[in-house]
C-alpha positions as CSV (number, residue, x, y, z in Angstrom):
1,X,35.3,-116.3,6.6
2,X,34.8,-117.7,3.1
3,X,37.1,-119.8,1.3
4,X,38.1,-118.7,-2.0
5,X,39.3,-121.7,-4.8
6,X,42.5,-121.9,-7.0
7,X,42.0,-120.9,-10.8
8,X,41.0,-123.4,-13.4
9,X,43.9,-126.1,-14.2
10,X,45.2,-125.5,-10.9
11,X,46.9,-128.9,-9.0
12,X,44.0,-130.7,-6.7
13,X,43.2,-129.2,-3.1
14,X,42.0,-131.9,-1.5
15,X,44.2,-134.4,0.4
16,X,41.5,-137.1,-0.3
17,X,42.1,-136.8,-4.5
18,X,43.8,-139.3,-5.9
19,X,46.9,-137.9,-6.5
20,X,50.4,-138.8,-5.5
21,X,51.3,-136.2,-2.7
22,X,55.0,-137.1,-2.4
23,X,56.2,-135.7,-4.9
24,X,55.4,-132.3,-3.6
25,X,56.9,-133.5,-0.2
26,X,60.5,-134.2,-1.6
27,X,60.3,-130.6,-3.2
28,X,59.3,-129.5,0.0
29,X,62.0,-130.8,2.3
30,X,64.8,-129.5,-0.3
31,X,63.9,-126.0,0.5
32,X,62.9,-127.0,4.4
33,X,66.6,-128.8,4.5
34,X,68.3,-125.5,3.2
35,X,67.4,-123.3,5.8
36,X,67.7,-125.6,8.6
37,X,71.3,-125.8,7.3
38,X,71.9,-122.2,7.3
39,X,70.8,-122.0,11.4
40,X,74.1,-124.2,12.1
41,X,76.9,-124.1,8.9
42,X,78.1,-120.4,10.3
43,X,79.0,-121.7,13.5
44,X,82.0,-123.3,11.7
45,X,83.0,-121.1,9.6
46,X,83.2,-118.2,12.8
47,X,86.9,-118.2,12.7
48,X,87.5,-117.7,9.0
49,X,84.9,-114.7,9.1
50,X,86.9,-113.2,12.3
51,X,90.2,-113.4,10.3
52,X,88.8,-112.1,6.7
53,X,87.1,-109.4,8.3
54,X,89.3,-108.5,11.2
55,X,86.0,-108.5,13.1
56,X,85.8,-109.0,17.0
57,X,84.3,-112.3,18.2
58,X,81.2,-110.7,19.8
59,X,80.8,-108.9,16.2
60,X,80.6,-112.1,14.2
61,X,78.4,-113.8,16.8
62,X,76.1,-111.7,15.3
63,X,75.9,-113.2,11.5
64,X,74.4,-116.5,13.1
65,X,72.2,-114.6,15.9
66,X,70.6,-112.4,13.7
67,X,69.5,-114.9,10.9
68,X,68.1,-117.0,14.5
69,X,66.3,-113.8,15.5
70,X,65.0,-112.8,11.9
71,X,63.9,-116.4,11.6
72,X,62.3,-116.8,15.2
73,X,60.4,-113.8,15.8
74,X,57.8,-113.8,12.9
75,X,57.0,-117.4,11.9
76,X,54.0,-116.7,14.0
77,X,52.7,-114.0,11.6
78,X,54.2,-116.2,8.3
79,X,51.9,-119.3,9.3
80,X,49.0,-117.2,9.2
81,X,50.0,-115.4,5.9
82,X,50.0,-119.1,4.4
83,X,46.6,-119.5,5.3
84,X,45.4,-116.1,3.8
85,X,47.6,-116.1,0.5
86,X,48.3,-119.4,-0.1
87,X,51.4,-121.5,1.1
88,X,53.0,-122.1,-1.8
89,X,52.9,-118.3,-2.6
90,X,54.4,-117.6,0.6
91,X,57.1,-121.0,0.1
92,X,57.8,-119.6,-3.1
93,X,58.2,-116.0,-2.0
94,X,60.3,-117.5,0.8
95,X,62.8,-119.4,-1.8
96,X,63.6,-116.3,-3.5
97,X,64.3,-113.8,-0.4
98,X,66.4,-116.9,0.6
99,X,68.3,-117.6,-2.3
100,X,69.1,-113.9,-3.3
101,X,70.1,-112.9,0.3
102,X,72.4,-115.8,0.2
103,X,74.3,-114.2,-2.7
104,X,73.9,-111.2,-1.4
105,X,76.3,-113.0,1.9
106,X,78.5,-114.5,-0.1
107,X,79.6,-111.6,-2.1
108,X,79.1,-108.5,0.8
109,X,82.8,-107.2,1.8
110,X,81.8,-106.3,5.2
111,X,80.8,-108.0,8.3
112,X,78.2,-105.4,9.0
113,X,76.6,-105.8,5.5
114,X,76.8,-109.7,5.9
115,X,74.8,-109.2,9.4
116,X,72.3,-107.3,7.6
117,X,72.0,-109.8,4.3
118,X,71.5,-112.3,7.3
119,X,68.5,-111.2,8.8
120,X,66.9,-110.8,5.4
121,X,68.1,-114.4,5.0
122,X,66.1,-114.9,8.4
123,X,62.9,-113.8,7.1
124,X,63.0,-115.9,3.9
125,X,63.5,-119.0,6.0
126,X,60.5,-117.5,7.9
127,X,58.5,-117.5,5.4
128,X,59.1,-121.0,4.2
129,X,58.8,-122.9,7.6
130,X,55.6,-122.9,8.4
131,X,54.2,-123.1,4.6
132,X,56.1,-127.0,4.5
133,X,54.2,-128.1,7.7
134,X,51.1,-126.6,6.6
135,X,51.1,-127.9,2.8
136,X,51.6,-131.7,4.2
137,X,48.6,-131.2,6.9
138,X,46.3,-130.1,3.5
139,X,48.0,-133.0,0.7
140,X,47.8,-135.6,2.9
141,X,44.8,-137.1,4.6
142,X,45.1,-138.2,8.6
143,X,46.1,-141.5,8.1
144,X,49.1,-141.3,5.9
145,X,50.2,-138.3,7.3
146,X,52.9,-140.0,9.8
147,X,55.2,-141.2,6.7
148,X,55.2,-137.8,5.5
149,X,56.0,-136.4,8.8
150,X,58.5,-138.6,9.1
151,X,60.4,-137.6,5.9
152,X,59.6,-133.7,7.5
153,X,60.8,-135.1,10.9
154,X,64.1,-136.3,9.4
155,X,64.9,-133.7,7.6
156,X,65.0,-131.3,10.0
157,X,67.0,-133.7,12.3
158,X,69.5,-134.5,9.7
159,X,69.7,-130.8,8.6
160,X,71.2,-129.4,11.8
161,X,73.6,-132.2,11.4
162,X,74.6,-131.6,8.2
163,X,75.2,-128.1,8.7
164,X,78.3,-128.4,10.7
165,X,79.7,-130.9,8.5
166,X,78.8,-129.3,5.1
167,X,80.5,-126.4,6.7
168,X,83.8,-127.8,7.4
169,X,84.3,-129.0,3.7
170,X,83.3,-125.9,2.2
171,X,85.8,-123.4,4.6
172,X,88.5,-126.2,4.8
173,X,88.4,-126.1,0.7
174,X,86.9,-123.1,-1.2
175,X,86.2,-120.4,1.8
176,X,83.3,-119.2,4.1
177,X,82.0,-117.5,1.1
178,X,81.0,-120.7,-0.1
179,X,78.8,-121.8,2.8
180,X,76.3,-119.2,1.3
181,X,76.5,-119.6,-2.8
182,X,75.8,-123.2,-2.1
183,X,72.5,-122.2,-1.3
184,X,71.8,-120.5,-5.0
185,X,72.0,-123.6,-7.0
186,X,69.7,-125.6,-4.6
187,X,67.5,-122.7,-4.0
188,X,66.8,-122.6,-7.7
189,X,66.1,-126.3,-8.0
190,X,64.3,-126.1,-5.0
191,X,61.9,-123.2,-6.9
192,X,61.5,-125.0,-9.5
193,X,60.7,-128.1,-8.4
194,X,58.1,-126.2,-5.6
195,X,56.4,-124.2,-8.8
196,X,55.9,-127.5,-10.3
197,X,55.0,-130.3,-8.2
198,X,53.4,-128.2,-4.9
199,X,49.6,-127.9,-5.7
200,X,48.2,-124.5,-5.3
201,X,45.7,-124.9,-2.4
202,X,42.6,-122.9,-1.3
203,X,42.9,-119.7,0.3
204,X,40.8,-118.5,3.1
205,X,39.6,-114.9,3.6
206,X,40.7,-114.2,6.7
207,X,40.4,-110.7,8.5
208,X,44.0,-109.6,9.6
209,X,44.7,-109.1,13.3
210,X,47.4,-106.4,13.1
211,X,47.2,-106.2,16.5
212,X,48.3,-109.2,17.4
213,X,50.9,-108.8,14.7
214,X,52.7,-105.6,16.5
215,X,52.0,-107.7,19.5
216,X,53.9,-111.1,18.9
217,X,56.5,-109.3,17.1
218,X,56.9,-107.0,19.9
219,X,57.2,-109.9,22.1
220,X,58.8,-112.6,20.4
221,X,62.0,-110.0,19.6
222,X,62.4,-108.5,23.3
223,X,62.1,-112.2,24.4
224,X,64.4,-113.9,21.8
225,X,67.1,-111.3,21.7
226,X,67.3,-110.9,25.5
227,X,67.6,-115.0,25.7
228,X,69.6,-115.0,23.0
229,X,72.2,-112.4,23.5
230,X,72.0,-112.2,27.6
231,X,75.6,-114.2,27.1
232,X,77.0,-111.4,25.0
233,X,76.2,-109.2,27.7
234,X,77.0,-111.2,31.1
235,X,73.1,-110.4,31.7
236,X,73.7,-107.1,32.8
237,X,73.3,-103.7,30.6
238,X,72.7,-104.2,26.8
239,X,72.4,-99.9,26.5
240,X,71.8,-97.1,28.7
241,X,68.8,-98.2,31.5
242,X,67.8,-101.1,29.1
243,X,69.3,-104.7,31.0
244,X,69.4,-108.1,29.9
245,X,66.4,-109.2,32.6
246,X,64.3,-105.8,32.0
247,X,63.8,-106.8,28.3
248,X,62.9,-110.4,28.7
249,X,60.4,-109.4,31.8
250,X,58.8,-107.0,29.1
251,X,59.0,-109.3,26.5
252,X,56.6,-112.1,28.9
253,X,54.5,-109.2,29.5
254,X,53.9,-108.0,26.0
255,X,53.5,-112.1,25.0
256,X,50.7,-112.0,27.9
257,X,48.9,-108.9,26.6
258,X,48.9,-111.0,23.2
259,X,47.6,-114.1,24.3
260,X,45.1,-111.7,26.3
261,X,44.0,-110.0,23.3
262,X,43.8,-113.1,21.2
263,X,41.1,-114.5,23.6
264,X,39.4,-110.6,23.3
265,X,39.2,-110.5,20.2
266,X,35.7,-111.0,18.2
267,X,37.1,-111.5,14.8
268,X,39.9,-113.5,13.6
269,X,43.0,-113.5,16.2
270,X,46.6,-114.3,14.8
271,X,46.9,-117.7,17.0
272,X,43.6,-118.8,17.4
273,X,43.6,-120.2,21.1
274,X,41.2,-123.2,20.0
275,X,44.1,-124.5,18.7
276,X,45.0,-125.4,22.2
277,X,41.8,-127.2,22.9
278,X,43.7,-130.0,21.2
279,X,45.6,-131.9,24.2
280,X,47.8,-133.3,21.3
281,X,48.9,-130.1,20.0
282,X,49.4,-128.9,23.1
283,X,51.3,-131.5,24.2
284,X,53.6,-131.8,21.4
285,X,54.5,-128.1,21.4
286,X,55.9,-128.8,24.9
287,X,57.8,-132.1,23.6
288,X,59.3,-130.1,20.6
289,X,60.2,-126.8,22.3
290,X,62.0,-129.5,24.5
291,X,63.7,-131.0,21.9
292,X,64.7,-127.4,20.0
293,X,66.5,-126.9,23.4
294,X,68.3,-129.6,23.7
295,X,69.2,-130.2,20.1
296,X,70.9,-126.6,19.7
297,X,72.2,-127.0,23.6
298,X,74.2,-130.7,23.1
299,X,76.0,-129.4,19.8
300,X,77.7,-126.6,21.9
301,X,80.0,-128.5,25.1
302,X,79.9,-131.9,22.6
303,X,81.8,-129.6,19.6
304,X,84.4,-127.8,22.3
305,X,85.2,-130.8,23.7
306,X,86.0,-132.7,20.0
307,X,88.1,-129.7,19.2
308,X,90.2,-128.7,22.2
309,X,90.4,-131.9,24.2
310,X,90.5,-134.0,21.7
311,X,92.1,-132.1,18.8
312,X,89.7,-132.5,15.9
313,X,89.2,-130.0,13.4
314,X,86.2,-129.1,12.6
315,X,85.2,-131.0,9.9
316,X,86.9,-134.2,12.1
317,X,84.6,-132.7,14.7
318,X,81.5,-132.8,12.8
319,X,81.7,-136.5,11.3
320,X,81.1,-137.1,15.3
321,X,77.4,-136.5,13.9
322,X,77.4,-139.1,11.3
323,X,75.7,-142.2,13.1
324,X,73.4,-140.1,14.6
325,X,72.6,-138.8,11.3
326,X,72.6,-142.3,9.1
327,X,70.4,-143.8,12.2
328,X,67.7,-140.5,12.1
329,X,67.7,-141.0,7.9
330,X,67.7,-145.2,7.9
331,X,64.7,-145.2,10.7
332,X,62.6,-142.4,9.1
333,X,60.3,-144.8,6.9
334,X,59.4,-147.2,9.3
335,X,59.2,-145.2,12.3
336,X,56.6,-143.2,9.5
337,X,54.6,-146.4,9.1
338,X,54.5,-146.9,12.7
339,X,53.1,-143.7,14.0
340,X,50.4,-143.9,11.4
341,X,49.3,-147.1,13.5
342,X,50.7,-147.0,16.5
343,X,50.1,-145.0,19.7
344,X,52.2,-141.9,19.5
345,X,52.3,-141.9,23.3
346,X,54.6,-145.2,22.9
347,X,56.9,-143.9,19.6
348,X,57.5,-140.6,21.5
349,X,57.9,-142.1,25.3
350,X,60.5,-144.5,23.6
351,X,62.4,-141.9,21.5
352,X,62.7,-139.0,24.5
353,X,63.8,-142.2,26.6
354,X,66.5,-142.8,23.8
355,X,67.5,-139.6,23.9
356,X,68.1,-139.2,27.2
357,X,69.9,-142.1,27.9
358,X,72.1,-141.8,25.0
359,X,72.9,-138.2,26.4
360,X,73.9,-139.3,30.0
361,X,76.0,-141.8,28.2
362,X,77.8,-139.3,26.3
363,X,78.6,-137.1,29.0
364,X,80.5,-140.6,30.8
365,X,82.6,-140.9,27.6
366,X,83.3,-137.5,27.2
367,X,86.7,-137.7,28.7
368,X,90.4,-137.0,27.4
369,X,91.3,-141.0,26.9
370,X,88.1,-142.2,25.5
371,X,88.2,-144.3,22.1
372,X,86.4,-142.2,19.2
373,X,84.1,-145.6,19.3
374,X,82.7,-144.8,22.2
375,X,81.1,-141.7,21.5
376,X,80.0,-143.0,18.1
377,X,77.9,-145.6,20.1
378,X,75.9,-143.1,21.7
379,X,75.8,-140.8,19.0
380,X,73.9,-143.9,17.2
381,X,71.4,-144.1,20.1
382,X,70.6,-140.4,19.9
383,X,69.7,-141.1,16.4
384,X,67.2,-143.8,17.0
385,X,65.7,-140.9,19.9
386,X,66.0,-138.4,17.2
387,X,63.8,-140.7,14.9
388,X,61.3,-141.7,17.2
389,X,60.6,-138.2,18.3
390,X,60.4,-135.8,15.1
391,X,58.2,-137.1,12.6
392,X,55.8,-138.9,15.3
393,X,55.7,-135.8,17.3
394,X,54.8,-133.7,14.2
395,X,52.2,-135.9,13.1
396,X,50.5,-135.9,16.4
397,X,50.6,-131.9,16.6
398,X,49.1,-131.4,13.6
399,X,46.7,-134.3,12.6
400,X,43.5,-133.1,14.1
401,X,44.1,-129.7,13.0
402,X,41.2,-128.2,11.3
403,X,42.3,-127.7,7.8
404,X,41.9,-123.9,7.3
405,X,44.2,-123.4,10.8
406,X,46.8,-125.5,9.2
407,X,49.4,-122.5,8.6
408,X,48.1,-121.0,12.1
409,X,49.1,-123.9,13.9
410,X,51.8,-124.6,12.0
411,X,53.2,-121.0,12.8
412,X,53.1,-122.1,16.3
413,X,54.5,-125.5,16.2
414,X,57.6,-123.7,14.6
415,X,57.4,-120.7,16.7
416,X,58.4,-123.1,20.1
417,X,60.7,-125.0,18.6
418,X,62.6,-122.1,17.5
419,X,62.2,-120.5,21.1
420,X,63.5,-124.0,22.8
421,X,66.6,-123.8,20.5
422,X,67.2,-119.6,21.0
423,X,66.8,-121.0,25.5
424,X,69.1,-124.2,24.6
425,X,71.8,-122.1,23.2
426,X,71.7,-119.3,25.9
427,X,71.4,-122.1,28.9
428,X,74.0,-124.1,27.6
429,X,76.5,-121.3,27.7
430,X,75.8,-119.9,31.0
431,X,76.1,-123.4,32.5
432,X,79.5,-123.9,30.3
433,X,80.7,-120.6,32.2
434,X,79.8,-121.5,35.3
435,X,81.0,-125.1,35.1
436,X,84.5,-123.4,33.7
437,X,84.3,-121.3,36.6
438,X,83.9,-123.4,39.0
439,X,86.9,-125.3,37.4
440,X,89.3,-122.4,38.3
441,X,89.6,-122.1,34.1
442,X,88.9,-119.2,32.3
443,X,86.2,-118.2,30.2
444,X,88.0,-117.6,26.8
445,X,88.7,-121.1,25.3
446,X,87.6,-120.7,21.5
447,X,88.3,-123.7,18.7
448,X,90.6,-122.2,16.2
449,X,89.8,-123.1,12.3
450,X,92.5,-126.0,12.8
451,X,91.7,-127.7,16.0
452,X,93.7,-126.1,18.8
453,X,94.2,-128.4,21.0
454,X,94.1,-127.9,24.8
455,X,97.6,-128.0,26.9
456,X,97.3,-131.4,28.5
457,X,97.3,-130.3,31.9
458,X,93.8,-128.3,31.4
459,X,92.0,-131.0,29.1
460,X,90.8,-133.3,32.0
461,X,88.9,-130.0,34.0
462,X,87.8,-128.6,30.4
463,X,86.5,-132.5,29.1
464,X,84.3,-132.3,32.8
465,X,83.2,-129.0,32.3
466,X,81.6,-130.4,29.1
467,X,80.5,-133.4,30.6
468,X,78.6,-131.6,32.7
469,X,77.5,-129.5,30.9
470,X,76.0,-132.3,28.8
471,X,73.6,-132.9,30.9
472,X,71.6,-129.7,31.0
473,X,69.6,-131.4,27.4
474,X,68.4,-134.8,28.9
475,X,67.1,-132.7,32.0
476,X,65.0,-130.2,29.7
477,X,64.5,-133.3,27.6
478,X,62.0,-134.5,30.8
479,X,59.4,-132.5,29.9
480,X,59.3,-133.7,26.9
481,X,59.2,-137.2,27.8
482,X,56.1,-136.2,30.4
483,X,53.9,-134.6,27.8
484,X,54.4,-137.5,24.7
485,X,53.3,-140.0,27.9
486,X,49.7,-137.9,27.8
487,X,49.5,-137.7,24.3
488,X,45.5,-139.1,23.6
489,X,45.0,-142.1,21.3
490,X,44.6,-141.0,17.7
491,X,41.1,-140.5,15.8
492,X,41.7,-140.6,12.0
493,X,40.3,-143.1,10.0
494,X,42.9,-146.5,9.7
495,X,44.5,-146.2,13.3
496,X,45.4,-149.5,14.4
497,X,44.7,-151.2,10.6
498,X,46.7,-151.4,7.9
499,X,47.2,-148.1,6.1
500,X,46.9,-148.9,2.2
501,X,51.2,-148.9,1.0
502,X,50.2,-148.2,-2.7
503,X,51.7,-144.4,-2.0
């Protein structure tokens, strides 16, 4: 493998040249924080697109699961296209499939043409993921690389957030079609701020497993899409022989012929598995694909409950989110400074312990007569988790990666979140039917666009259901806990002394 250099005039490759790197962050996390958006602002909007359409619910479903699936399956293969062609190519690329395919949404006049302008949404965001980790492992050395991941972290806490919210205003005022041409103005600042201030890095020649290509594909699809959509289909028959359970046992299987060939193979694999030699990265792929799950899971029962036992619309519904969010955004510089300094095992243990309580909490309050305060209260804690866990967890992941596998392992890194989030939102639904269930209520409850509130008699047994519910996220959110406590001290130069604040 040789390494091949940008052309003359190019911006500096080195993360050790003195050059301010943050200005190519704060490009970056523009683009990162528009895409993130796009995996939760449809959820809202779901009843306007039923009506305008005359679509069934199953039907519209669909315009959020496949921009997940398009997304999720191959930011394995993306990561590694960053390290071969550059990863602001591939970011830049990314920004324009995005941007176009979000006018292309915003303007299609059928809900089958807006499922397919979706998934070609899904691969731009693909594209750009793992290029945003990567390019911050290769700007900035070791030990500064905790404020930037924090700034990362928070953005992609906020963003899932914001998402919700954003989408309330946007159908309350101008229409769903607007939750998609928002994206073209900020996807053209985004471009142009990435083609100027993003420094075109060093390329490596690396020899192309298309093997493992067909292979993760293979397998990340039949595994997502049976996860994702075993709901839809009461885990039975999706088609003809082909059930629920038969394509996510095939899809394990084709991920273990994968892995198998990756250790086979002589050359260059996709993924390769000396990535996991790193009891860090290991580690924090665990944590995160914990935190993907519970995340995506908690927005679910906490969202039914605001609307039909308690009566909020959705936008009401959504400023639920706002300490959570001003706590994650407030706490993301000096958590940063921290976990350039500081033991991540401690940041981590304390934010996944955050989490959790604040979690259990919520599910106490989550009752027909409780005061909006106090689920604000715990919404603030979950913040304070949510900022002790992203950016410290990221940094760890990635900081003893070898530069030239920075878009491999960042590939990964996004891959598992992306897979926890797909298992949070299929686990959280079954248990929500089965908790409904064993309620004696049926199934059917949907928020309409205006808040439909619950008869009175059925909001106690539906406010428990989510309560209990709630509590599927802090159980997943365990593991998480477990692996940050074996994170290994740090190794990069100005651990425990004072990282230099000139940046």
């Amino acid at each position: 493998m040789t390494q091949t250099q940008p052309p003359a005039g190019a911006a500096p490759t080195s993360p050790t040249e003195d050059t301010d790197p943050w200005p190519a962050l704060f490009a970056l996390c523009l683009g990162f924080f528009m895409i993130l958006v796009d995996s939760t602002i449809v959820s809202v909007a779901t009843p306007a697109i039923i009506e305008d359409f005359d679509a069934e619910v199953n039907t519209v479903v669909w315009v959020t699961s496949a921009y997940l699936l398009a997304y999720a399956v191959p930011v394995l293969i993306t990561g590694r296209l960053g390290d071969r062609f550059g990863p602001k190519r591939l970011y830049l690329a990314g920004l324009v499939v995005f941007t176009l395919a979000s006018l292309w949404c915003g303007l299609t006049s059928s809900i089958d043409g807006l499922i397919v302008a979706r998934v070609v949404q899904g691969l731009g965001a693909a594209m750009i993921t793992p290029q945003t980790m990567a390019i911050i492992t290769r700007i900035f050395p070791p030990a500064r690389r905790g404020k930037a991941m924090a700034l990362w972290g928070a953005t992609a806490g906020v963003a899932t957030l914001v998402g919700p919210i954003l989408g309330g205003v946007l159908v309350d005022w101008l229409g769903w079609e607007w939750i998609f041409f928002i994206n073209i103005p900020v996807g053209i600042l985004a471009l142009v701020l990435a083609w100027r201030l993003v420094p075109t890095l060093s390329t490596n020649t690396h020899r192309f497993d298309w093997i493992g290509v067909a292979l993760s594909g293979a397998g990340m699809f039949l595994l997502v899409f049976g996860i994702q959509e075993g709901d839809q289909y009461d885990w039975g028959t999706i088609t003809g022989q082909i059930t629920v359970w038969r394509m996510i046992i095939l899809g394990l299987v084709v991920f273990a012929g994968f892995v198998v060939w990756q250790r086979v193979n002589r050359q260059e694999p996709l993924v390769p598995l000396g990535l996991f030699r790193d009891r860090n990265f290991s580690l924090a792929n665990i944590a995160i694909t914990s935190m993907g799950f519970a995340i995506t899971g908690l927005a679910i029962p906490l969202m039914l409950y605001a609307q039909l036992v308690r009566g909020l619309s959705p936008t009401q519904s959504a400023l639920l989110l706002v300490p959570m969010a001003l706590m994650t955004i407030g706490l993301a510089r000096f958590v940063g400074g921290l976990t350039d300094r500081v033991h991540p095992r401690l940041i981590t243990s304390f934010g996944f312990t955050a989490i959790i309580a604040s979690l259990v909490w919520l599910s106490a309050v989550m009752t027909p007569g409780s005061a909006t305060w106090e689920i604000l209260l715990p919404m603030a804690l979950l913040g304070i988790g949510n900022a002790c866990v992203w950016a410290p967890n990221s940094a760890t992941a990635t900081r003893n990666l070898p530069i030239h596998q920075a878009g491999a392992g960042a590939g990964v890194y996004n891959a598992t979140r992306q897979v926890g989030a797909v298992l949070g939102a299929a686990g959280i639904a079954v248990l929500i039917d089965s908790r409904l269930s064993a309620a004696g209520l049926p199934t059917s409850f949907t928020p309409e666009g205006g808040g439909g509130q619950l008869p009175a008699a059925v909001q106690g047994p539906f406010a428990d259901a989510m309560a209990q519910a709630m509590l599927l996220p802090p159980a997943v959110l365990v593991l998480g806990l477990l692996a940050s406590l074996l994170f290994e001290r740090p190794r990069h130069d100005g651990f425990t002394r004072q990282v230099p604040t000139a940046d």
